[in-house]
LUMLUM-896342 format. One record per residue (C-alpha): residue number from 0; x, y, z. Coordinates in nm, 3 decimals. Last residue first. Layout:
BEGIN
PT   num        xx        yy        zz
PT   NUM         X         Y         Z
...
//
This chain:
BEGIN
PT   num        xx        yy        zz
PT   498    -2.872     2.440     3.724
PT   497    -2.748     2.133     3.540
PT   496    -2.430     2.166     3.482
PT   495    -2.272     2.114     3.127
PT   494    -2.159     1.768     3.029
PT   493    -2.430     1.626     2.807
PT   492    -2.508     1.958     2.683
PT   491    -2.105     1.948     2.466
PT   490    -2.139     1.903     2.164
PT   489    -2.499     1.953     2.044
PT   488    -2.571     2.188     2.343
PT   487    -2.273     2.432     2.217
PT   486    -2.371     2.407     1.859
PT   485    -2.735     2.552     1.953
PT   484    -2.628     2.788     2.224
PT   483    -2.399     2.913     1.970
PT   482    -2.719     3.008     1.727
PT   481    -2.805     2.877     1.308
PT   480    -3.036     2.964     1.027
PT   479    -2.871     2.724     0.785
PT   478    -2.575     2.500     0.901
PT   477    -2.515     2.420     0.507
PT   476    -2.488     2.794     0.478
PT   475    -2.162     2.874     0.724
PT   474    -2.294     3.195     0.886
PT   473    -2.655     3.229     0.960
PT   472    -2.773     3.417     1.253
PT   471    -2.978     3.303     1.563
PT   470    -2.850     3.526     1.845
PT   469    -2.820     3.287     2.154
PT   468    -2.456     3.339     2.266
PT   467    -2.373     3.650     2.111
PT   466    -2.712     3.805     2.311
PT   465    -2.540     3.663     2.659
PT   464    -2.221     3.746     2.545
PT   463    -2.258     4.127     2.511
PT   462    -2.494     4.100     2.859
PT   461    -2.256     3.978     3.057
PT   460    -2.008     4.258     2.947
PT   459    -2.237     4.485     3.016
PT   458    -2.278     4.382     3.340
PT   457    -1.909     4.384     3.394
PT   456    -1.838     4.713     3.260
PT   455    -2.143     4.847     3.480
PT   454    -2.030     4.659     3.840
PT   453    -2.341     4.728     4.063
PT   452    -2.585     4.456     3.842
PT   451    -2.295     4.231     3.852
PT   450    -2.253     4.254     4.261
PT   449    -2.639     4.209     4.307
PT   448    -2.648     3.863     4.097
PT   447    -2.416     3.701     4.301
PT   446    -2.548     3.363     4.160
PT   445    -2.103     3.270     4.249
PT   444    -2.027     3.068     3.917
PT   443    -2.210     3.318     3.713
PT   442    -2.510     3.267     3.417
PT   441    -2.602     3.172     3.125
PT   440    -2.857     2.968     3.007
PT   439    -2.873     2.638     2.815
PT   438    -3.203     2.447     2.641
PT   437    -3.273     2.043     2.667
PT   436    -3.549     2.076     2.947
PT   435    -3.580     1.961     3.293
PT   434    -3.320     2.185     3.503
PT   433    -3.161     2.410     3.250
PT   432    -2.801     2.368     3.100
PT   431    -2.537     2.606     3.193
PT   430    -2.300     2.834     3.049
PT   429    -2.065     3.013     3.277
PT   428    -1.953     3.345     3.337
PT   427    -1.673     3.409     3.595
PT   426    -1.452     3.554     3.365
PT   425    -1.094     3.465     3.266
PT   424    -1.196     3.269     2.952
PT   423    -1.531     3.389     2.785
PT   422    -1.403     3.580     2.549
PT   421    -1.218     3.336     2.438
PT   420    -1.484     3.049     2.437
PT   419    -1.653     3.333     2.224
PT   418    -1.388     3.373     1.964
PT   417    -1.370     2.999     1.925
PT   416    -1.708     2.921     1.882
PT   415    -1.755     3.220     1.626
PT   414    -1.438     3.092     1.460
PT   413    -1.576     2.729     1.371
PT   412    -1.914     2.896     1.305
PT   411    -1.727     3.074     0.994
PT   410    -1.499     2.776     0.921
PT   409    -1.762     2.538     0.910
PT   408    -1.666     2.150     0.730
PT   407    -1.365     2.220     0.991
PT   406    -1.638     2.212     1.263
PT   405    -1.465     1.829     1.399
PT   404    -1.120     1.976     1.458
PT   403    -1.307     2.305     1.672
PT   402    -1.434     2.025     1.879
PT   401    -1.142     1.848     1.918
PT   400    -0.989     2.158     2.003
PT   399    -1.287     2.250     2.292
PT   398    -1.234     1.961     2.447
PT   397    -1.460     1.646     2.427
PT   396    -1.571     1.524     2.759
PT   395    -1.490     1.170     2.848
PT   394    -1.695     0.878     2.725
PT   393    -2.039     0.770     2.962
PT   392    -2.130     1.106     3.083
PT   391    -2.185     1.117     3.449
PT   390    -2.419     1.457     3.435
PT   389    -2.407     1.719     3.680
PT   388    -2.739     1.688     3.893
PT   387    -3.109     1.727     3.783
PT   386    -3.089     1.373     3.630
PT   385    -3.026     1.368     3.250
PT   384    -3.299     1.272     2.967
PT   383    -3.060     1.215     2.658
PT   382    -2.902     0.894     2.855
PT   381    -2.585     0.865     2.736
PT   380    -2.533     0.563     2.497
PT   379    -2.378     0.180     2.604
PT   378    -2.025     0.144     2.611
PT   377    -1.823    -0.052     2.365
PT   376    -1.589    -0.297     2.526
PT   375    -1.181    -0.220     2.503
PT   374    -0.993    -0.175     2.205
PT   373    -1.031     0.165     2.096
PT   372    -1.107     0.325     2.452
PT   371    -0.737     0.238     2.505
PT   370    -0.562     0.385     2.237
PT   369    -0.756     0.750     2.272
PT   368    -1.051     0.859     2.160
PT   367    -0.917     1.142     1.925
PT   366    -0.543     1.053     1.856
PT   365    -0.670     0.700     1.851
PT   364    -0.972     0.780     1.630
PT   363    -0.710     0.960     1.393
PT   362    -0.458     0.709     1.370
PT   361    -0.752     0.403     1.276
PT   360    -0.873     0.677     1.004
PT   359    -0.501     0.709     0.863
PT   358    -0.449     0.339     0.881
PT   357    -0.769     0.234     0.706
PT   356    -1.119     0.114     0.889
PT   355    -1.212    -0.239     0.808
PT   354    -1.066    -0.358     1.120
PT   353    -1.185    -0.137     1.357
PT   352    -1.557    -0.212     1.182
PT   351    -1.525    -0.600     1.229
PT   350    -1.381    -0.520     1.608
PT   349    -1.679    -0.344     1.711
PT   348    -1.929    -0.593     1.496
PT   347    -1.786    -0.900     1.674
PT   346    -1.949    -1.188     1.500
PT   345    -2.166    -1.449     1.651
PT   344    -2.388    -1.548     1.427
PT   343    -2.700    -1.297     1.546
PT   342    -2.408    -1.043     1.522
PT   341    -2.391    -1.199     1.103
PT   340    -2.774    -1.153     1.048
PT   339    -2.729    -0.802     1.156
PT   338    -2.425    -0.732     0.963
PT   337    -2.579    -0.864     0.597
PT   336    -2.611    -1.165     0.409
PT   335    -2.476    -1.418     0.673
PT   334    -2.209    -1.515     0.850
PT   333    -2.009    -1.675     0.576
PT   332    -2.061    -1.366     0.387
PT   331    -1.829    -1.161     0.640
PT   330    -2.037    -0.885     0.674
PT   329    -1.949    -0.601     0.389
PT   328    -1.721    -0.371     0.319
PT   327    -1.708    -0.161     0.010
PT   326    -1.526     0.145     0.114
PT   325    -1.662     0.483     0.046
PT   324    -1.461     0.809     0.006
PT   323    -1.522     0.805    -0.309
PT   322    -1.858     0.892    -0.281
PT   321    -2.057     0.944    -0.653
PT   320    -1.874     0.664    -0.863
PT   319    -1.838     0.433    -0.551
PT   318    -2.139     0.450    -0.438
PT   317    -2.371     0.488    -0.739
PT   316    -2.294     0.221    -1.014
PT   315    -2.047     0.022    -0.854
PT   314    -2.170     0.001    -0.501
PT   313    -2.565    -0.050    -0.626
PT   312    -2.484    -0.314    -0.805
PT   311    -2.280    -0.527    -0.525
PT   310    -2.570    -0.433    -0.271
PT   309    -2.818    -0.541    -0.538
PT   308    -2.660    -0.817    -0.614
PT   307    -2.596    -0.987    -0.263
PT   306    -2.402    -0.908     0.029
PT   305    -2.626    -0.618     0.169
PT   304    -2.461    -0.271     0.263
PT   303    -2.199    -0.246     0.474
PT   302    -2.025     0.053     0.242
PT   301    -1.774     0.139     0.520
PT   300    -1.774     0.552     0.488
PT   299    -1.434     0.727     0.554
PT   298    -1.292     1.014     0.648
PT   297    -1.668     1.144     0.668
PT   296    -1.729     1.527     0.526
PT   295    -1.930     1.424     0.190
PT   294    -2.086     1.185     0.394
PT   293    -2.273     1.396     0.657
PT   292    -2.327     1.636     0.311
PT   291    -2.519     1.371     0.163
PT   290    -2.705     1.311     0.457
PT   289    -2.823     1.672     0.498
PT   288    -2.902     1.650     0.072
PT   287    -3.129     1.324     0.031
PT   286    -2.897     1.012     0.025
PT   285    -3.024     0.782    -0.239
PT   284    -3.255     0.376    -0.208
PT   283    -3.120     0.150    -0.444
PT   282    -2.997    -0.094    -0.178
PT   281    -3.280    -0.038     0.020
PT   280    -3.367     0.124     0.442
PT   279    -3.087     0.336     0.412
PT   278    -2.980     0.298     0.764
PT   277    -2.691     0.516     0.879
PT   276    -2.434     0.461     1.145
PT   275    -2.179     0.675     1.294
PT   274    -1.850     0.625     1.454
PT   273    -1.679     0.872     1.721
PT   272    -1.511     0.567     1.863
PT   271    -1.809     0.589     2.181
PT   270    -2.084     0.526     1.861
PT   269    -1.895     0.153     1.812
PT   268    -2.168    -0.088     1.983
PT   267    -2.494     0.128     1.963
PT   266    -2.460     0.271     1.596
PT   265    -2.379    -0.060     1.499
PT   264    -2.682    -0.164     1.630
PT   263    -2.874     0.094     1.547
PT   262    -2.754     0.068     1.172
PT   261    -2.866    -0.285     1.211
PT   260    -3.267    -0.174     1.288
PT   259    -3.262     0.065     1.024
PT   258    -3.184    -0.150     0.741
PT   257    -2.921    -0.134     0.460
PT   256    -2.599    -0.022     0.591
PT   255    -2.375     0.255     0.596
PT   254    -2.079     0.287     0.840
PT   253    -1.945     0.645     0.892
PT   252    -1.669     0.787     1.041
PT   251    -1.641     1.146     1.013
PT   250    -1.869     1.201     1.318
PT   249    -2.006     1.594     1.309
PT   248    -2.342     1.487     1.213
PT   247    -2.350     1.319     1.566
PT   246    -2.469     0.926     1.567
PT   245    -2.751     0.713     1.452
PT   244    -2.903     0.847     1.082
PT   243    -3.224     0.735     0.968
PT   242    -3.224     0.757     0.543
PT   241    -3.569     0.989     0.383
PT   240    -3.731     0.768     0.155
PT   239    -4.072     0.852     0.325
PT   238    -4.034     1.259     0.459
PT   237    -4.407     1.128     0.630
PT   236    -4.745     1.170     0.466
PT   235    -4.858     0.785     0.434
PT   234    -4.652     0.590     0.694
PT   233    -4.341     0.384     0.539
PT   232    -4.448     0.015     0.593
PT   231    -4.159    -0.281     0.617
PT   230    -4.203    -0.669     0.564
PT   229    -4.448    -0.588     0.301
PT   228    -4.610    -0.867     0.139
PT   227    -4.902    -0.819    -0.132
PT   226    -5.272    -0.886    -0.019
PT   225    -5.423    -0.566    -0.019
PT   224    -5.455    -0.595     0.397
PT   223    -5.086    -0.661     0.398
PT   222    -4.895    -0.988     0.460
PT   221    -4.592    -0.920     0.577
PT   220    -4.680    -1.065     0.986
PT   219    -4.426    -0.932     1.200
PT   218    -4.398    -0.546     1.043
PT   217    -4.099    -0.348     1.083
PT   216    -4.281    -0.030     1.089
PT   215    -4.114     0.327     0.942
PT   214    -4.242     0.632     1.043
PT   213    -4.098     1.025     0.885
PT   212    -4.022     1.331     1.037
PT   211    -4.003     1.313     1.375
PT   210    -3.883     1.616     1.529
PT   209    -3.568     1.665     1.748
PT   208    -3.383     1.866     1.453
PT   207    -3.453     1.571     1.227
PT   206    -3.533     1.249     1.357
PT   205    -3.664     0.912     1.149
PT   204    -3.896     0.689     1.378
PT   203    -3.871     0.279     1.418
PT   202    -4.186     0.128     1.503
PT   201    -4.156    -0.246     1.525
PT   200    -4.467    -0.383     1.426
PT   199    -4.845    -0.361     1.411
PT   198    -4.982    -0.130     1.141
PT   197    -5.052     0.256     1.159
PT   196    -5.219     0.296     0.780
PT   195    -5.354     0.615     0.708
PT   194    -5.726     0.651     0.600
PT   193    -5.928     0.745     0.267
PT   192    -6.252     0.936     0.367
PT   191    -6.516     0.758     0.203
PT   190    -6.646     0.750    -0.186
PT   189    -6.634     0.367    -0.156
PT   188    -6.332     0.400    -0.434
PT   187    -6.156     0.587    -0.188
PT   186    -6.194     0.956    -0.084
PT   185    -5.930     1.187    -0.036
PT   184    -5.904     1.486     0.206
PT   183    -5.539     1.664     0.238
PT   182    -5.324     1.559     0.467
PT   181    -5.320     1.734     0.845
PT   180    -5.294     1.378     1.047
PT   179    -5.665     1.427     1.126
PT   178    -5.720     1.499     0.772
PT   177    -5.599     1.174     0.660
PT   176    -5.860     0.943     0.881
PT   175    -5.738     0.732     1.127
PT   174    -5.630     0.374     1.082
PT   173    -5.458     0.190     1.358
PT   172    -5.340    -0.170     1.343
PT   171    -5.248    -0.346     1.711
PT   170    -4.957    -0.380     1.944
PT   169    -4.711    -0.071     1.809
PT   168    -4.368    -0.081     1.973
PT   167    -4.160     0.179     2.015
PT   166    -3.830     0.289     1.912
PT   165    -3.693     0.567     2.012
PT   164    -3.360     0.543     1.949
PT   163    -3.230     0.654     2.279
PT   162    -3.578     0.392     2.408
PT   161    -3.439     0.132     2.179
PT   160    -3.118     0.211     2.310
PT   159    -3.225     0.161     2.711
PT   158    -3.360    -0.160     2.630
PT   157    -3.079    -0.333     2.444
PT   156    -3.026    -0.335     2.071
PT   155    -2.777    -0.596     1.969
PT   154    -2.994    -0.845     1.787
PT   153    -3.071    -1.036     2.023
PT   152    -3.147    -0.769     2.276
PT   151    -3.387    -0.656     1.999
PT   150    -3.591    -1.006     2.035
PT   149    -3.572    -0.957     2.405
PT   148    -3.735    -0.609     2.429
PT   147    -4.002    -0.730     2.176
PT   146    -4.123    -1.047     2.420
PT   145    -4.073    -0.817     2.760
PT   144    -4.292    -0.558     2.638
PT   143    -4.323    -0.292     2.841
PT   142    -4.051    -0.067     2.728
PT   141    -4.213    -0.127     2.411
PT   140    -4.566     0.021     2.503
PT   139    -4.392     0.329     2.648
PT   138    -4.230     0.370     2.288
PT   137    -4.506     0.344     2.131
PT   136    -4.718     0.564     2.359
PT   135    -4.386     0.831     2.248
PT   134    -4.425     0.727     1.862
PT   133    -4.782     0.817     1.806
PT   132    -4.751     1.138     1.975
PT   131    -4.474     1.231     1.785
PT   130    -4.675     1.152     1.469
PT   129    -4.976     1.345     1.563
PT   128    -4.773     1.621     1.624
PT   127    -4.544     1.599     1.307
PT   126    -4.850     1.528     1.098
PT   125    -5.019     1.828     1.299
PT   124    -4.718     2.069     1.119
PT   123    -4.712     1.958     0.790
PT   122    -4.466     1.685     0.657
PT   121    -4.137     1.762     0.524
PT   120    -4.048     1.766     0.101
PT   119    -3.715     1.682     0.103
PT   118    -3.469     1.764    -0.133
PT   117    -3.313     1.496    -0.386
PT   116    -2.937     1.512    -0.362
PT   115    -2.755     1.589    -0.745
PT   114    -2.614     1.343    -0.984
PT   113    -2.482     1.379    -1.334
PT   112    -2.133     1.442    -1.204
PT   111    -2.113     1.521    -0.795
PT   110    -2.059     1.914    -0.717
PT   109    -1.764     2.059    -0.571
PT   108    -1.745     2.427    -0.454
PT   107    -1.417     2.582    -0.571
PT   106    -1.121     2.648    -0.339
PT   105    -0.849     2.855    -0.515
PT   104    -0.599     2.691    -0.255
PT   103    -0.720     2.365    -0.118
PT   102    -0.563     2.364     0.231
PT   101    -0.362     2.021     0.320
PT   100    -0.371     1.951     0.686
PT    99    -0.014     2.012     0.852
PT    98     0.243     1.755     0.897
PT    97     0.397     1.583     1.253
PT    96     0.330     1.227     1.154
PT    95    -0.024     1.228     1.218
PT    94    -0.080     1.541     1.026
PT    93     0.028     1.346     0.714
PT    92     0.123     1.659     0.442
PT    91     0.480     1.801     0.539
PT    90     0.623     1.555     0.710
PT    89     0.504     1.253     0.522
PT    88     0.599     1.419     0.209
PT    87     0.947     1.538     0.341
PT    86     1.034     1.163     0.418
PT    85     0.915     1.052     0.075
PT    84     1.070     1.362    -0.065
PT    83     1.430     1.194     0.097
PT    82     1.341     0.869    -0.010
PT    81     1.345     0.958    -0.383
PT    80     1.077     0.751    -0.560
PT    79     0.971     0.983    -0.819
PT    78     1.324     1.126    -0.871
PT    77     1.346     1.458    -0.779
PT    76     1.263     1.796    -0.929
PT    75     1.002     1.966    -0.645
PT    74     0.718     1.864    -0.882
PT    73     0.879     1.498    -0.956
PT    72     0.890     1.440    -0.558
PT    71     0.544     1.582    -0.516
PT    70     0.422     1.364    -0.789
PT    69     0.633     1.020    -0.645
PT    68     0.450     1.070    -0.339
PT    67     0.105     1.149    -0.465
PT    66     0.183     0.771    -0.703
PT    65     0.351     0.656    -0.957
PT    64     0.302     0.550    -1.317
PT    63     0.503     0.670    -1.657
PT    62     0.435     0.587    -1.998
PT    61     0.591     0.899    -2.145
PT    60     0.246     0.965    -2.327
PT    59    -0.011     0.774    -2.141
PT    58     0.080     0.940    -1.782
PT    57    -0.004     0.791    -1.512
PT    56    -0.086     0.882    -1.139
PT    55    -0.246     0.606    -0.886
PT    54    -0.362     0.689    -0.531
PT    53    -0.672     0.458    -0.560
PT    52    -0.923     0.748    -0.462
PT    51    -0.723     1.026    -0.598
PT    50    -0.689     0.850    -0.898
PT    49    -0.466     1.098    -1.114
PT    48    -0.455     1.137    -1.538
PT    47    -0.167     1.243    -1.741
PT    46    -0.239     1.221    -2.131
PT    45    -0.481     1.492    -2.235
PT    44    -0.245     1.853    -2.117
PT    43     0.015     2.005    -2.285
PT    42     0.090     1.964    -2.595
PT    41     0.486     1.959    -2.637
PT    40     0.510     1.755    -2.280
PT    39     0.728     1.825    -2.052
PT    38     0.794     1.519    -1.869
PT    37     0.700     1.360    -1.520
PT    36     0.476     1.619    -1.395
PT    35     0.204     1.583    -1.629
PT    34    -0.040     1.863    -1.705
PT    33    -0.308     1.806    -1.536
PT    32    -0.636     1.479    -1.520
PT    31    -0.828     1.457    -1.210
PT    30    -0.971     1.120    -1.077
PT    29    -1.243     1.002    -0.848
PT    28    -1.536     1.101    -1.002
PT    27    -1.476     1.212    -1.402
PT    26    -1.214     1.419    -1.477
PT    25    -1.172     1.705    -1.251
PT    24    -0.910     1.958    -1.322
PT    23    -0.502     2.021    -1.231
PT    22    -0.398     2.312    -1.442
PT    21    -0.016     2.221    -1.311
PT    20     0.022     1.971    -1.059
PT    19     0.079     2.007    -0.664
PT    18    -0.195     2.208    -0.522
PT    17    -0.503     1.980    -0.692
PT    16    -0.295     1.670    -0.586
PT    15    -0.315     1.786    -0.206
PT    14    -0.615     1.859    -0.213
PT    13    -0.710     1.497    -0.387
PT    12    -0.522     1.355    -0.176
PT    11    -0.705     1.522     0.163
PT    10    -1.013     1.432     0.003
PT     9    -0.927     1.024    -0.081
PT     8    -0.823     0.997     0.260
PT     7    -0.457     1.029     0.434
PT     6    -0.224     0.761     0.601
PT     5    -0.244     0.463     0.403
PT     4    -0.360     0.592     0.025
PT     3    -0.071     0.841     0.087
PT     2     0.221     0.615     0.154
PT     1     0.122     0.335    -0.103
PT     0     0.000     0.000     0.000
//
């Protein structure tokens, strides 16, 4: 394996490339073609390709291949396998080895060939409501049910993440009427009010910004009342096609698999290495735009999806060709077709993923998690609904640099954290988070509350960071309409003080 494909990802290389050679330009996804480095050619341009994704340079004209390493040594006028650019390489470009991450310079947006993310069309307002309410007796009625909480246990989902997850368990078919969920009247052939379909099953809800969005059922019986089977049922009116997504959208370690149940699971066993999990619920099925851009960012994605030809298909002709920062990896196929059949078989998801992971992402989650926390057994989520006291978090509190690391994708918010942690240090003010709700104040270590009001540059002060801190404003555009309070309760909430 080369230097670069080890230690850096497909993005970083293809920086890095973009920097090194001479009108350097996208060819199709995954490779550039420039000018080539290796001779001076009397046409320039046509003949010298790079696969940023498979670290390979050529050059059809003088017939030479190499790699990033041999480019930067044949840009700085040595031979392509000089040991001493090797050396220089690694120190200059592989931040684990003492090197600085590459900066694209003349940044241009990129945009996939001949594919774009599908936006998503939300459900109205009582849909939401009506669907939230339908998911939280669920999810009492599962916590309930000794039967259901066993046959998740078995496959790696224990009671307390079902309830993180919020999954719930519905014990009979429901029907009300579409208007009640706030879609528009139809009638059926009978000239009645048509109805939505709440069946029996597994309910398993997709979340975005706290709300649920979209219901999927994991039905036990398939057989539908039409007569056709239907192992799974997307509600009538919900973001349907929409993919559920376990884990921080700040992770850059993503494993993607086909159904939401085993993208819990994985979610559950390896979310304390900073690694997501997202279910796409089919083979065929495409990332709308907020996942897109979750993978865009990852390191790396493990491509888990089924072993069989749809999986295999749907790697070749979309995965690979649109994210090449994907890696086809699937369960071990003598364990079964996909990862949840193969931890029903015995195998050790936490260690599978490790493994599949390259060097440079294995480096990073040590640098970030530390060697230890690596190895040892995963541990099960935070609670989300915290006891009025200071919070025992489960893995150790992130600092603020790892933080500001994981907000590269955001320069703009990235600074406004940093420039108000700043202005925060060497004062007494303190963000908190209130007693029985998810929001943050702010407030002083001592509650003397008379001495600010008497000391003006103080209070004002106070005040400056108070309105800094929850003025909604939008900065980076993929973050949208946007607030610190906001970023600072995604990162860090589990750990503030509970006052």
């Amino acid at each position: 394996m080369s230097m670069a494909l080890d230690r850096l990802g497909s993005e970083d290389r293809r920086v890095i490339a973009e920097n090194l050679l001479t009108e350097a330009k996208p060819f199709k996804a995954g490779e550039l073609t420039a000018h080539c480095p290796f001779h001076l050619e009397g046409t320039p341009g046509g003949a010298f390709f790079y696969n940023h994704e498979r670290d390979l340079a050529y050059c059809h004209s003088c017939g030479q291949n190499s790699d990033l390493v041999g480019i930067y040594n044949a840009v700085n006028g040595r031979d392509v396998d000089d040991s001493e650019g090797c050396r220089e390489f690694l120190k200059t470009y592989c931040p684990d080895s003492g090197g600085t991450r590459p900066v694209r310079q003349g940044a241009r947006p990129r945009r996939p060939e001949g594919w774009t993310p599908p936006s998503t069309a939300f459900p109205p307002d009582l849909w939401i409501q009506k669907a939230t309410n339908f998911v939280e007796h669920s999810v009492d009625r599962l916590q309930e049910n000794k039967e259901q909480l066993a046959e998740l246990a078995r496959c790696g989902i224990s009671q307390k993440v079902a309830r993180l997850c919020r999954m719930g368990w519905n014990d009979k078919d429901k029907w009300p009427p579409v208007t009640a969920w706030g879609l528009p009247h139809e009638k059926n052939e009978r000239g009645k009010e048509k109805k939505i379909w709440l069946p029996e099953g597994l309910v398993i809800p997709a979340i975005r910004d706290g709300q649920v969005v979209k219901l999927k059922v994991r039905r036990p019986n398939p057989k539908t009342p039409w007569g056709d089977d239907r192992k799974y049922w997307e509600v009538k009116g919900g973001a349907n096609g929409l993919f559920h997504v376990y884990g921080r959208p700040a992770f850059r370690i993503w494993v993607l698999v086909e159904t939401e149940r085993d993208a819990a699971m994985v979610w559950a066993l390896c979310h304390d290495l900073g690694v997501g999990a997202i279910g796409a619920g089919g083979a065929a099925k495409r990332p709308c735009e907020f996942v897109t851009g979750i993978l865009r960012r990852a390191k790396v994605i493990l491509n888990a999806l089924d072993y069989d030809p749809a999986g295999a298909t749907n790697t070749y002709k979309f995965w690979e060709q649109e994210f090449p920062n994907s890696v086809r990896y699937p369960a071990p196929p003598s364990m079964g077709k996909d990862v949840g059949d193969a931890y029903r078989n015995g195998l050790d998801v936490r260690q599978w993923v490790w493994e599949g992971l390259p060097g440079f992402v294995q480096r990073y989650l040590q640098k970030m998690v530390g060697q230890a926390e690596t190895t040892t057994q995963p541990q099960e989520p935070a609670a989300q609904e915290q006891p009025a006291e200071r919070p025992q978090a489960t893995t150790p509190r992130p600092t603020l640099e790892q933080v500001l690391q994981w907000m590269e994708p955001w320069p703009l918010w990235r600074q406004e954290l940093s420039e108000f942690y700043a202005a925060m240090a060497g004062t007494e003010f303190r963000v908190f988070r209130r007693q029985g709700e998810d929001g943050l104040w702010m407030g002083i270590e001592s509650n003397d509350w008379d001495a600010l009001r008497e000391d003006e540059p103080r209070r004002i002060l106070f005040v400056t960071l108070r309105e800094r801190l929850f003025n909604r404003i939008e900065l980076d555009p993929e973050l949208g309409l946007n607030s610190l309070d906001n970023i600072i309760n995604h990162y860090f909430g589990d750990y503030l003080e509970v006052r």
